[in-house]
C-alpha positions as CSV (number, residue, x, y, z in Angstrom):
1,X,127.3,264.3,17.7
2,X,126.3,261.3,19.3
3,X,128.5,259.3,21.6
4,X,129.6,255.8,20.3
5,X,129.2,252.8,22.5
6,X,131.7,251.6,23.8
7,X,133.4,248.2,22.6
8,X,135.1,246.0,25.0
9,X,137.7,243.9,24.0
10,X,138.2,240.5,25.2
11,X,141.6,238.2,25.7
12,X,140.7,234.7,24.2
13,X,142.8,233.4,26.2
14,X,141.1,234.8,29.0
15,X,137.5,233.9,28.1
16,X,138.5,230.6,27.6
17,X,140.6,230.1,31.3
18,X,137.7,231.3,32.5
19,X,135.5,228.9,30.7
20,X,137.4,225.8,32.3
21,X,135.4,223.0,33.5
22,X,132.2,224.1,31.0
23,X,130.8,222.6,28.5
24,X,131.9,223.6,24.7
25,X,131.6,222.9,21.3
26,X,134.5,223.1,18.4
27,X,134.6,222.8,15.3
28,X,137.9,222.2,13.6
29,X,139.0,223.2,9.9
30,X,138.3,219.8,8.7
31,X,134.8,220.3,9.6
32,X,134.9,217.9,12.4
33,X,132.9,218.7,15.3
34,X,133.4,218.1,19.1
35,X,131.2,218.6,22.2
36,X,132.8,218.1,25.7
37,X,133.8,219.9,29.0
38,X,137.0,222.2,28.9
39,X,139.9,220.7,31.0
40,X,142.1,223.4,30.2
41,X,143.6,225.7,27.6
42,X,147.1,227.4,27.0
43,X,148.3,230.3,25.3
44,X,148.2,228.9,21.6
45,X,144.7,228.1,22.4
46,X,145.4,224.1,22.4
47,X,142.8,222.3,24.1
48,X,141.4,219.2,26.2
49,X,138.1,218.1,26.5
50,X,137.1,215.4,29.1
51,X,133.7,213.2,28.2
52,X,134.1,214.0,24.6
53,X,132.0,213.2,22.0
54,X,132.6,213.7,18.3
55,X,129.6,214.7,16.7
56,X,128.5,215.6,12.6
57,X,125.6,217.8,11.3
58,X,126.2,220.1,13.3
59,X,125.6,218.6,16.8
60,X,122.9,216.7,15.3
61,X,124.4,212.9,14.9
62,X,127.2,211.3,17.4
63,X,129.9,210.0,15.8
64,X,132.1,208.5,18.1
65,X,132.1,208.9,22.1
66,X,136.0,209.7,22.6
67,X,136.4,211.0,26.5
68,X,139.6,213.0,26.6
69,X,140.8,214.6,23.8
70,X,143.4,217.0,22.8
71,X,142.5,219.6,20.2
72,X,145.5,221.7,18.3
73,X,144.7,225.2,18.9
74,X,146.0,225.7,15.3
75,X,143.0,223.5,14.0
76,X,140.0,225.3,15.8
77,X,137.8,226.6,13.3
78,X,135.1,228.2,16.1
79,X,134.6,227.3,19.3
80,X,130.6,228.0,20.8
81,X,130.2,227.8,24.4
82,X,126.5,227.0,24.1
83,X,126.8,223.3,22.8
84,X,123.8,221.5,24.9
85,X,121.8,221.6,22.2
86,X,124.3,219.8,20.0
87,X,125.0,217.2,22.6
88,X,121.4,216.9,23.2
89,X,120.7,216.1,20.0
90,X,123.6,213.8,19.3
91,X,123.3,212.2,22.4
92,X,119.2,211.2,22.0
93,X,119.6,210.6,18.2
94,X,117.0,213.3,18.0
């Protein structure tokens, strides 16, 4: 019998304190979208974003440029911490 990996858990909460001051992407339940750099994050996963931008398609068209922003932690749909490309593109129209 061969031995399993083994899986790792991971506190949310944890990954994201320790993801302060990155850049991140989040999409809400509505379907909005939102590209800017973590500020900081509590326990019901509520967030704010400094040099915000909302973006549509995903990542691929800015909507509005915003700056800081508050995001209800109940609203988060995903969060990616990986969203240069999305700014890239929405940011350079590409």
């Amino acid at each position: 019998m061969a031995n399993k990996p083994s899986k790792q858990l991971v506190n949310p909460f944890k990954f994201l304190k320790e993801h302060v001051n990155s850049q991140i992407y989040v999409k809400l339940k509505d379907g909005s979208e939102y590209v800017g750099k973590l500020v900081a994050t509590d326990t019901t996963m509520n967030l704010i974003l400094d040099d915000a931008v909302e973006v549509a398609d995903n990542g691929s068209r800015l909507v509005a440029k915003i700056g800081r922003v508050l995001i209800k932690g109940s609203m988060v749909e995903y969060i990616s911490f990986n969203p240069s490309d999305a700014a890239e593109k929405a940011l350079t129209g590409m």
